[in-house]
TORDODO-245016 format. One record per residue (C-alpha): x, y, z; residue number from 1. Coordinates in steps of 0.2 Angstrom, whole numbers, plus 2048, in hexadecimal, padded with zeros to 3 digits. Last residue first. Layout:
BEGIN
+-----+-----+-----+------+
|  c1 |  c2 |  c3 | sevo |
+-----+-----+-----+------+
|   X |   Y |   Z |  NUM |
...
+-----+-----+-----+------+
***
This chain:
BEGIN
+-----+-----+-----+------+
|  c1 |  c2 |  c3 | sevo |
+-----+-----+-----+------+
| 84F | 8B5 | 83A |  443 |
| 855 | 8A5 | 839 |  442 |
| 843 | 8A0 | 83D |  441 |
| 845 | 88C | 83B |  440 |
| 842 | 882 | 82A |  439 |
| 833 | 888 | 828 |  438 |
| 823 | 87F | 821 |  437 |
| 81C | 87E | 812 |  436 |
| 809 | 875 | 812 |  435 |
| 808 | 865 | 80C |  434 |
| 7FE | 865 | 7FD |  433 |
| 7EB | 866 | 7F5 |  432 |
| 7E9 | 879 | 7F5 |  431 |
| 7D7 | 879 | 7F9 |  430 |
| 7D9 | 86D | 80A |  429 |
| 7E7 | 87B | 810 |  428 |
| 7DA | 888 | 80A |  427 |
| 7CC | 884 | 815 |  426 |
| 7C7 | 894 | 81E |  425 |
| 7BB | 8A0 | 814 |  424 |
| 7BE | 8B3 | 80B |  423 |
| 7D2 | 8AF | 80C |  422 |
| 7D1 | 8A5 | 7FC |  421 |
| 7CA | 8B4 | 7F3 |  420 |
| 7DB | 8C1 | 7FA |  419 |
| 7E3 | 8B3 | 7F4 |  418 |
| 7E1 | 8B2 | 7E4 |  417 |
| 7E2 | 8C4 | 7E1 |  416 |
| 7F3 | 8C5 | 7EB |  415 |
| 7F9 | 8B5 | 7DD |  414 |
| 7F1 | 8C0 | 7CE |  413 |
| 7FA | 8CE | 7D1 |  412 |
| 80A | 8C6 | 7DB |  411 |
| 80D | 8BD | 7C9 |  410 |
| 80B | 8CB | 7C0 |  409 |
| 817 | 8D6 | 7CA |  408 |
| 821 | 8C6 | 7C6 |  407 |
| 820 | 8C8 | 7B5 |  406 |
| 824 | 8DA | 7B4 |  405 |
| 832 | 8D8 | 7BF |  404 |
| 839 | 8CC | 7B1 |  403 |
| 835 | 8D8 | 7A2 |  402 |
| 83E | 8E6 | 7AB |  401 |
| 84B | 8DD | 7AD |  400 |
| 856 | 8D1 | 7BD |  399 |
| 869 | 8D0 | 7B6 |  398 |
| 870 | 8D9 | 7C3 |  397 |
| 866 | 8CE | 7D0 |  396 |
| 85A | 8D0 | 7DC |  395 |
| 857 | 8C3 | 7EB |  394 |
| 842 | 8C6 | 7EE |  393 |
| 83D | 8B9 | 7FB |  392 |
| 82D | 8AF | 7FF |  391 |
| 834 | 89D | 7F8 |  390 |
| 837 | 8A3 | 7E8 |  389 |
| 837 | 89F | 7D5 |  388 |
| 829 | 8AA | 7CA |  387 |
| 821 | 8A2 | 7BB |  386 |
| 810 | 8A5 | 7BF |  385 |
| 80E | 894 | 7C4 |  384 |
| 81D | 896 | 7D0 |  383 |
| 812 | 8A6 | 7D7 |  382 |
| 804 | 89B | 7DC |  381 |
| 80B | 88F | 7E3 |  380 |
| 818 | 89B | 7EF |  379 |
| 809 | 8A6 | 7F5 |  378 |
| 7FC | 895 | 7F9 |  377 |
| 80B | 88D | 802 |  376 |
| 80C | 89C | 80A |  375 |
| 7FC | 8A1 | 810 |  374 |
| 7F8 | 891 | 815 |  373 |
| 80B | 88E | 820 |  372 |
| 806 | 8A3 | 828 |  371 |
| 7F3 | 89C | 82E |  370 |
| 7E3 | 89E | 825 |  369 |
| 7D1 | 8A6 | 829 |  368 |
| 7D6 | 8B1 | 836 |  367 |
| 7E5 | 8B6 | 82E |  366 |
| 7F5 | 8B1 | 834 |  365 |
| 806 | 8BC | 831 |  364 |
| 811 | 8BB | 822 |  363 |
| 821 | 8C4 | 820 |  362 |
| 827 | 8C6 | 80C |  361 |
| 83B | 8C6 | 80D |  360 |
| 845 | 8D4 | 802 |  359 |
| 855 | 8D5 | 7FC |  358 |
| 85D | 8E1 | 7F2 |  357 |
| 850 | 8ED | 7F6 |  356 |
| 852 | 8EC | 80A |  355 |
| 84B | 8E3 | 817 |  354 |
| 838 | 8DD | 81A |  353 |
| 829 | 8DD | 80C |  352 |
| 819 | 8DC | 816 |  351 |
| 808 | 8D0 | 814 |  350 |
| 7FA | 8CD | 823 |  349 |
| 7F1 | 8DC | 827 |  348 |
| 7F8 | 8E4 | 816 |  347 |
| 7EE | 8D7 | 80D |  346 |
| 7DF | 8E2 | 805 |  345 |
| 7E0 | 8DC | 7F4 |  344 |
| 7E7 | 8EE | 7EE |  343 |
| 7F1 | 8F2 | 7FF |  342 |
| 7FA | 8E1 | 7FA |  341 |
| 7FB | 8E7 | 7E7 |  340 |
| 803 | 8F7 | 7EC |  339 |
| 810 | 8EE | 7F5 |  338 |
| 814 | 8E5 | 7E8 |  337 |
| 817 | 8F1 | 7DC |  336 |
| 822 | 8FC | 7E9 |  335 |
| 82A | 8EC | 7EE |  334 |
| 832 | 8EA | 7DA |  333 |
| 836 | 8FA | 7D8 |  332 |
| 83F | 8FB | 7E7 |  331 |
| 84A | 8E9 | 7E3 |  330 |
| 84C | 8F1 | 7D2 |  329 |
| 853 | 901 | 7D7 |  328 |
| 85D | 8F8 | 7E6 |  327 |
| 866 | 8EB | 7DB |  326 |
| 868 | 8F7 | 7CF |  325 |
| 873 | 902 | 7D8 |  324 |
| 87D | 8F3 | 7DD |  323 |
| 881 | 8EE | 7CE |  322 |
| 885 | 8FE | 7C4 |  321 |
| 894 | 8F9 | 7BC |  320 |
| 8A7 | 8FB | 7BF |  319 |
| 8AA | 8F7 | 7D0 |  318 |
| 89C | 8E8 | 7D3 |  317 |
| 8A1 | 8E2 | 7C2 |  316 |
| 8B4 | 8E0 | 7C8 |  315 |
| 8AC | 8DA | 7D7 |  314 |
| 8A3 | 8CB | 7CE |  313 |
| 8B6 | 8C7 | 7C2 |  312 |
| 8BF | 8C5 | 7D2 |  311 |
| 8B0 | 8BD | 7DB |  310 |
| 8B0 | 8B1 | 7CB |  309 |
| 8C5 | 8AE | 7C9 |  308 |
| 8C4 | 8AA | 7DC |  307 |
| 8B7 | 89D | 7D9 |  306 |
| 8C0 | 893 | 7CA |  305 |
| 8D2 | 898 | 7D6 |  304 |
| 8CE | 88B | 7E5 |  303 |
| 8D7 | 896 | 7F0 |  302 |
| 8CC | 88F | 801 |  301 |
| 8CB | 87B | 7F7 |  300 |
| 8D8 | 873 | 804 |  299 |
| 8D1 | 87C | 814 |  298 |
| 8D9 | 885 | 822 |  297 |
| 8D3 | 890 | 82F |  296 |
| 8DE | 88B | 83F |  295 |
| 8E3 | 89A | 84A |  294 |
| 8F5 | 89D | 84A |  293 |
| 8F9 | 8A7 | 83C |  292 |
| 8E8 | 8AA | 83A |  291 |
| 8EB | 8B7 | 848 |  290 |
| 8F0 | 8C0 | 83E |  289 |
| 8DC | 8C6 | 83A |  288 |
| 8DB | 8CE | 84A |  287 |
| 8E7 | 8DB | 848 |  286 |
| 8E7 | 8DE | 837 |  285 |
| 8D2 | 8E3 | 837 |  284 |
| 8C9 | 8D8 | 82F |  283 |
| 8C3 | 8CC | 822 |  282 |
| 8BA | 8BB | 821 |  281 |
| 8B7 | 8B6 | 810 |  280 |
| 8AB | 8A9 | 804 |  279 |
| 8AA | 89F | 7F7 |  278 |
| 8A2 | 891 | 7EB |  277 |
| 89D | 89A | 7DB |  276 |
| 88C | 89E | 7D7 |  275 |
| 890 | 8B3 | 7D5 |  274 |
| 8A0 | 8AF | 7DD |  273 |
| 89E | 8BE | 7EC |  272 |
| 88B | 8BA | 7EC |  271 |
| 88B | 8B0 | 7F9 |  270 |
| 898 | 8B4 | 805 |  269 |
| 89F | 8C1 | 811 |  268 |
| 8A4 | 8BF | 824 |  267 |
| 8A8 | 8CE | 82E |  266 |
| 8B7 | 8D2 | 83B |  265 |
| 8B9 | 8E3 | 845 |  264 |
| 8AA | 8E8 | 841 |  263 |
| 8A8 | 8FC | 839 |  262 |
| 897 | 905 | 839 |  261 |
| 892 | 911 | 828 |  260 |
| 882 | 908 | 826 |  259 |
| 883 | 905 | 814 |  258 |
| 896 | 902 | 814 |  257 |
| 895 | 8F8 | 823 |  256 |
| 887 | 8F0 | 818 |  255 |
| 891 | 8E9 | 80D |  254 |
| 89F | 8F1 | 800 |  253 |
| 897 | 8F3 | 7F2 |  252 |
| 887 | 8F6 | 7FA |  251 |
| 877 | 8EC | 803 |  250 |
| 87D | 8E0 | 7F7 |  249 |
| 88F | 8DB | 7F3 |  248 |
| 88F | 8D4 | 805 |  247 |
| 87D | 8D6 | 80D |  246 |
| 87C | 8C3 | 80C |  245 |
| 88C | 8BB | 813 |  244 |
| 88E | 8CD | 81C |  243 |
| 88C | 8C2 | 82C |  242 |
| 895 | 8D5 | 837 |  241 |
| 8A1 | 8CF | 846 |  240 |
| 8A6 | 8DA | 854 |  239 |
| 8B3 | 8D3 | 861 |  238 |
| 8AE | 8D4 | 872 |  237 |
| 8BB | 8DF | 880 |  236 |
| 8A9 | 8E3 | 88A |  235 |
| 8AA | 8F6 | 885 |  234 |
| 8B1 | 8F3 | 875 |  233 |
| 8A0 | 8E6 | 872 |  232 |
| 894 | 8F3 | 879 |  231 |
| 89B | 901 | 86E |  230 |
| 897 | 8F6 | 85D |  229 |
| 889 | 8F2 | 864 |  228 |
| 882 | 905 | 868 |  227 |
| 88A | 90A | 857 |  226 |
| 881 | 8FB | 84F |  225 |
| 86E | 903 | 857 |  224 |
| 871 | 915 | 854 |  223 |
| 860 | 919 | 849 |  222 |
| 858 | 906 | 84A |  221 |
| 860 | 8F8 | 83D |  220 |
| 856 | 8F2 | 82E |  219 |
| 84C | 8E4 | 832 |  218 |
| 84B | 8D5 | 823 |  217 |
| 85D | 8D6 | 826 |  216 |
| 86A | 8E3 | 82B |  215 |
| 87B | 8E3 | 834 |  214 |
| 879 | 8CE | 835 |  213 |
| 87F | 8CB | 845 |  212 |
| 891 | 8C4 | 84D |  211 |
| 893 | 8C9 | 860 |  210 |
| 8A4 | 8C1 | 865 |  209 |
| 8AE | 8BB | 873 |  208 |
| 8A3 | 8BD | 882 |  207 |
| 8A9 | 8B8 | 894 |  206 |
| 8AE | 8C8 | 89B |  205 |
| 89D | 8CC | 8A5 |  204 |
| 891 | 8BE | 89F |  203 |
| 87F | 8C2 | 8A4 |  202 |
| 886 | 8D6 | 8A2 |  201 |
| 88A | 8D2 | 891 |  200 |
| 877 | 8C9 | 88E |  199 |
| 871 | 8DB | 897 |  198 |
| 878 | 8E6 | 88B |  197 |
| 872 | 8DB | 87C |  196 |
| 860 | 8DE | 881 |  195 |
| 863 | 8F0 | 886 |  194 |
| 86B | 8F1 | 873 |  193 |
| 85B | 8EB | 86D |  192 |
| 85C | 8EB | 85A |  191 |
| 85E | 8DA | 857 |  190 |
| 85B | 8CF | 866 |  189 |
| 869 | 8C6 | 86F |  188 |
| 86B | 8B4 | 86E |  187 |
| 87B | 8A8 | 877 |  186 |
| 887 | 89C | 870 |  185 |
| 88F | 893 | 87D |  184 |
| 881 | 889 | 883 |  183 |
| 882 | 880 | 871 |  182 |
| 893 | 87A | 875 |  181 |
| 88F | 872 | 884 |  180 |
| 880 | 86B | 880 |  179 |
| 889 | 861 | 86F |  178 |
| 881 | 865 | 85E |  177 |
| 87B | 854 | 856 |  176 |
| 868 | 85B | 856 |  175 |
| 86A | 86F | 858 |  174 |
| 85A | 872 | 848 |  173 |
| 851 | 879 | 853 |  172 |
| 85E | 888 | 854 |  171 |
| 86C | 88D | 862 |  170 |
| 876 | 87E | 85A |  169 |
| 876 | 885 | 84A |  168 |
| 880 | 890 | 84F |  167 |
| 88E | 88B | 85A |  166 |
| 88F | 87B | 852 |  165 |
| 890 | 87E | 840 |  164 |
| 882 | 883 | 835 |  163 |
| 881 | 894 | 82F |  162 |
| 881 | 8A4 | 837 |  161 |
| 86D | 8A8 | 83A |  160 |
| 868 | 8B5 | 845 |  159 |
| 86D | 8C0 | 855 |  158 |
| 87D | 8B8 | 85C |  157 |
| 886 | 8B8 | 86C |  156 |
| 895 | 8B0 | 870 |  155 |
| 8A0 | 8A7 | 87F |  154 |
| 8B1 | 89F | 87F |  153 |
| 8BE | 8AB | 883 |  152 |
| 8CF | 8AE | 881 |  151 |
| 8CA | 8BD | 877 |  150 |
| 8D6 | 8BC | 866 |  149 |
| 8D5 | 8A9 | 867 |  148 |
| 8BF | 8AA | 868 |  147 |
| 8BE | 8B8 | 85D |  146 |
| 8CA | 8AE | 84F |  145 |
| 8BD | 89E | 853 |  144 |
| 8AE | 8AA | 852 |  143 |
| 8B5 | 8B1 | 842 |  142 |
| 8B8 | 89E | 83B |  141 |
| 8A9 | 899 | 83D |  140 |
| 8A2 | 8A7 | 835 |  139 |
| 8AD | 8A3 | 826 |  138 |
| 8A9 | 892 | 824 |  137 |
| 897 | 893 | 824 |  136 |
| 895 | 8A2 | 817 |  135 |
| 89E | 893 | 80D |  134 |
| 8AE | 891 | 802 |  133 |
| 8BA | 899 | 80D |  132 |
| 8C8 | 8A7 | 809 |  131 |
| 8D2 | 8B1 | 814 |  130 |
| 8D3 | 8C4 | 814 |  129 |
| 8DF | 8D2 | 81C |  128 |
| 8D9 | 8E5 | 820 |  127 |
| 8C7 | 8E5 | 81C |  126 |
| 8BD | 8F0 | 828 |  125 |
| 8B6 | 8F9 | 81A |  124 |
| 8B5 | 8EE | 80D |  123 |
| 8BA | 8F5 | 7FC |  122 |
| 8CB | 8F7 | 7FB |  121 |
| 8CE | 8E5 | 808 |  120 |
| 8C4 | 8DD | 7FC |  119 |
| 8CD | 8E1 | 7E9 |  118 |
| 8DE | 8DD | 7F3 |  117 |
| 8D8 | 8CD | 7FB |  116 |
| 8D0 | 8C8 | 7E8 |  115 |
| 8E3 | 8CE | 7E1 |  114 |
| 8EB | 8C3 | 7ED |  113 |
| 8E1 | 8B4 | 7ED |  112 |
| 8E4 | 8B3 | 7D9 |  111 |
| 8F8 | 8B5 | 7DB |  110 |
| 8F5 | 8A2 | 7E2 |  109 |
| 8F8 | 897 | 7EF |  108 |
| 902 | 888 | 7ED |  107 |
| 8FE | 875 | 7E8 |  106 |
| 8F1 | 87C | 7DC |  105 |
| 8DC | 879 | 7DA |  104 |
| 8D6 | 87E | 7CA |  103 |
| 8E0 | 880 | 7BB |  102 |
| 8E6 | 88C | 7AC |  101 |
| 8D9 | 88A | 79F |  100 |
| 8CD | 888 | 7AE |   99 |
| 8D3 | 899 | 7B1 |   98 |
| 8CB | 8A2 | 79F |   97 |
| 8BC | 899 | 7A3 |   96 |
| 8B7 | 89F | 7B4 |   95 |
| 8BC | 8B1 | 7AF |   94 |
| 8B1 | 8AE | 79E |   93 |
| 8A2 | 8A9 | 7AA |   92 |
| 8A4 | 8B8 | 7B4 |   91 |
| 8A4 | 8C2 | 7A6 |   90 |
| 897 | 8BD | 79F |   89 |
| 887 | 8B9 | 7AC |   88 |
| 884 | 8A8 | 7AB |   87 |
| 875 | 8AB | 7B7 |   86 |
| 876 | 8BD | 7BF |   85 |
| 87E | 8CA | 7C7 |   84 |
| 87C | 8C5 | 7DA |   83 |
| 879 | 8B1 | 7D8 |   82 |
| 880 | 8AF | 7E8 |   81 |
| 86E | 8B2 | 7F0 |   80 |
| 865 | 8A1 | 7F4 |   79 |
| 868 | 89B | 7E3 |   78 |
| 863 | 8AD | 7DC |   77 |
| 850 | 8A9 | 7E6 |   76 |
| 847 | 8B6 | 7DC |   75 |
| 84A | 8AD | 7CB |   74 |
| 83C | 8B0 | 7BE |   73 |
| 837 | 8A0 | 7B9 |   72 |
| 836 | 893 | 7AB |   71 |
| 82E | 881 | 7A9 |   70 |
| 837 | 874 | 79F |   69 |
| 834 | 866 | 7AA |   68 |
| 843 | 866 | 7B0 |   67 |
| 843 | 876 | 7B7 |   66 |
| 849 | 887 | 7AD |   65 |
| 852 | 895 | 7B5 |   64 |
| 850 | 8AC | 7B3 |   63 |
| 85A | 8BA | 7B7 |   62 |
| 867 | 8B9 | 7AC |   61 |
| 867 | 8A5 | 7A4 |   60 |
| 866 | 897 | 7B0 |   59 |
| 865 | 884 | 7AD |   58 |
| 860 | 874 | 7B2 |   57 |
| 854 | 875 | 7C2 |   56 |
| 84C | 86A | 7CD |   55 |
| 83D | 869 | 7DB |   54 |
| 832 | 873 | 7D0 |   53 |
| 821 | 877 | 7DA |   52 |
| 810 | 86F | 7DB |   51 |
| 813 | 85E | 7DF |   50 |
| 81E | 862 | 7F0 |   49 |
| 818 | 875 | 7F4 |   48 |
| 82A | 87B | 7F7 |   47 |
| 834 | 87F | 806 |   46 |
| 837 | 86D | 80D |   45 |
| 838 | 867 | 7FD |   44 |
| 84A | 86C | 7FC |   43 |
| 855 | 87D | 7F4 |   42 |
| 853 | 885 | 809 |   41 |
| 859 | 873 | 810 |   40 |
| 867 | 872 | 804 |   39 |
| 86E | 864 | 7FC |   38 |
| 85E | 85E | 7F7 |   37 |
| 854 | 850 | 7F5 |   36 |
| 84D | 850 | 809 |   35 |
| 85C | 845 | 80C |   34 |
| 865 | 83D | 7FA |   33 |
| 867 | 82D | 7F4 |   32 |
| 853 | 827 | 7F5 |   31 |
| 84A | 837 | 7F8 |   30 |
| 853 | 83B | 7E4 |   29 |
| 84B | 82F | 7DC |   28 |
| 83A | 833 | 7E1 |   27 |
| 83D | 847 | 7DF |   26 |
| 842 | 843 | 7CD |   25 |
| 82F | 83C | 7CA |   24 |
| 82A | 84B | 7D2 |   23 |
| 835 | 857 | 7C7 |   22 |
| 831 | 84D | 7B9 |   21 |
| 81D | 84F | 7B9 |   20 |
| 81E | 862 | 7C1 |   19 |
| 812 | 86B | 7B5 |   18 |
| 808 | 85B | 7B3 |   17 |
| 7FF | 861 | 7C1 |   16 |
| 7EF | 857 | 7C5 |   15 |
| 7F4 | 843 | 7C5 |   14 |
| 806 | 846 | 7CA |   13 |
| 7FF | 851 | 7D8 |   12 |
| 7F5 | 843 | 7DD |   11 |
| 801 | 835 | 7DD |   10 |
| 80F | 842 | 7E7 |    9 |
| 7FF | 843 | 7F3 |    8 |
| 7FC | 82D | 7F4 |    7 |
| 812 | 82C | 7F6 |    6 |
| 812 | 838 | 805 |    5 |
| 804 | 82E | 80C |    4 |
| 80B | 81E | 809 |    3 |
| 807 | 812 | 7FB |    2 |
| 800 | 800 | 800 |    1 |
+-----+-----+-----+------+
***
């Protein structure tokens, strides 16, 4: 007899022929691989299994293409490295022109000079770099550095910071983490500098590190990082900035740029390759020597293919426009949609957070639906509308006007839908499929 999962994934096959070869890849995939994905955030976890593409073959600009043919305006950008855009030209000539010359060397490379040089001139409290190949490695490796610098043990954190230990562990998601580590990591609340006043005070001279996110879906209060960044001298902590997503972004040279507030370390990613697997932790001198020391090392870290691609990605972010488009199409594009939830009469429950470049849409109940309907109901409707997201709005260089314009259509039709739907209870039983859930509030 056939299992629940397998009776819905028999139905969807049945009504939606849209997604025939993604669901029947999903099938082989459970069997070699956990969830089907490597990525929790890329899996079924965060799509409406039987009504959403669970595999993709190709990227062009701004726009992919499933496996069953089906195309989409991007607003996921691979979960936000894909800054300029897919196959965008000159990073893919800069990839090519090194894999004439080779990948991985027995020595380091005059590559991993010229992209420290490019970095320390353009972020501000860069002074010396290393490389990693994940947001995750170079965190770590910041609250280890704080951790050596400090002689102590202890940290605070306000969000997400990737999936080692002394992060993840303070999550849900802490199954494998050991008690005594987890207990070392400690939360403060963003924006609340009483809040992380009183979490020092808990643990007078103990703290190595506070690492946040500068700005996220909420934009820092008047005065709010010049308070922490204060707090932290005062207390002898290290100040770190997660720039893995404001990086390149929020401005040219992160959001210590934008905000005009200096760390003493900070941690860039994501969209530093344009796709391409790598990441930096830079500083000030003084801390970052201690590298000498302080054990950060990995084979693949001057990988060159990835080097050659941020190289050739801030090049771009020099000499063109990218970030100034980034914010005049990510405004665009919340102005429109904002309209259409005042339009439909969902500002009660619908609201774009963060800034242009990269926006989340928050949900709250409605009497008649909870957050996981509205959801699943927002994310169906606009992948049949040709619009790929899980409720966020990554821009890229490459994004058009004829691309905005199709998912301002998307959210026209999708708001109007739903603004009907919510006039009776019942949509879970209407929509047909298991409802999305989160993987954990990371922010």
């Amino acid at each position: 007899m056939p299992g629940e999962g397998e009776i819905k994934l028999m139905a969807s096959i049945k009504h939606n022929q849209r997604y025939a070869r993604s669901i029947e890849l999903m099938r082989k995939a459970e069997q070699v691989i956990p969830t089907g994905a490597q990525t929790f955030s890329k899996s079924k976890l965060q799509f409406p299994v039987g009504k959403a593409p669970h595999f993709l073959v190709r990227g062009k600009g701004g726009r992919v293409w499933d496996v069953d043919g089906n195309e989409y305006v991007d607003l996921m950008a691979g979960l936000l490295p894909v800054l300029l855009g897919y196959r965008d030209p000159d990073v893919d000539d800069a990839i090519r022109h090194q894999l004439d010359n080779g990948i991985s060397f027995s020595l380091a490379t005059d590559l991993e000079v010229e992209v420290s040089e490019k970095l320390v001139d353009l972020i501000p409290c860069a002074e010396m770099v290393r490389f990693g190949k994940n947001g995750s490695d170079v965190t770590t490796a910041a609250i280890r550095l704080a951790r050596a610098v400090t002689g102590r043990d202890e940290i605070i954190m306000c969000g997400y910071h990737g999936w080692h230990d002394w992060s993840i562990g303070t999550t849900v998601w802490n199954k494998g983490v050991p008690d005594v580590v987890s207990s070392l990591t400690h939360r403060a609340r963003f924006n609340d500098p009483e809040h992380l006043k009183s979490v020092f005070e808990s643990l007078k001279n103990k703290i190595a590190a506070l690492i946040l996110e500068p700005v996220s879906i909420e934009y820092p209060v008047e005065g709010y990082l010049e308070s922490i960044k204060e707090i932290c001298e005062q207390n002898g902590a290290l100040l770190v900035f997660d720039e893995i997503i404001t990086g390149f972004r929020a401005a040219r040279g992160g959001a210590q740029e934008l905000l005009s507030v200096t760390p003493d370390l900070a941690c860039f990613g994501k969209a530093m390759g344009n796709g391409m697997p790598i990441s930096a932790i830079v500083g000030r001198s003084k801390y970052m020597k201690h590298f000498e020391d302080v054990f950060f090392s990995g084979t693949f870290a001057g990988e060159t293919l990835s080097l050659a691609a941020a190289n050739a990605v801030i090049d771009k972010i020099i000499n063109e426009p990218v970030v100034d488009r980034l914010w005049k199409q990510g405004q665009y594009l919340s102005e429109q949609i904002e309209t259409l939830i005042n339009k439909y009469s969902l500002d009660g429950i619908l609201k774009l957070s963060g800034i242009p470049p990269w926006q989340i849409l928050k949900i709250v109940d409605h009497e008649n639906a909870t957050v996981a309907e509205i959801k699943t109901f927002i994310i169906t409707s606009l992948l049949e509308s040709g619009v790929l997201t899980t409720g966020s709005h990554n821009m890229m260089y490459a994004h058009n006007e004829e691309d905005l314009k199709i998912v301002i259509n998307a959210y026209s039709s999708t708001l109007l839908g739903l603004s009907k739907e919510l006039e009776q209870k019942g949509l879970a039983e209407r929509l047909g499929v298991e409802l999305i859930k989160p993987v954990f509030a990371v922010r």
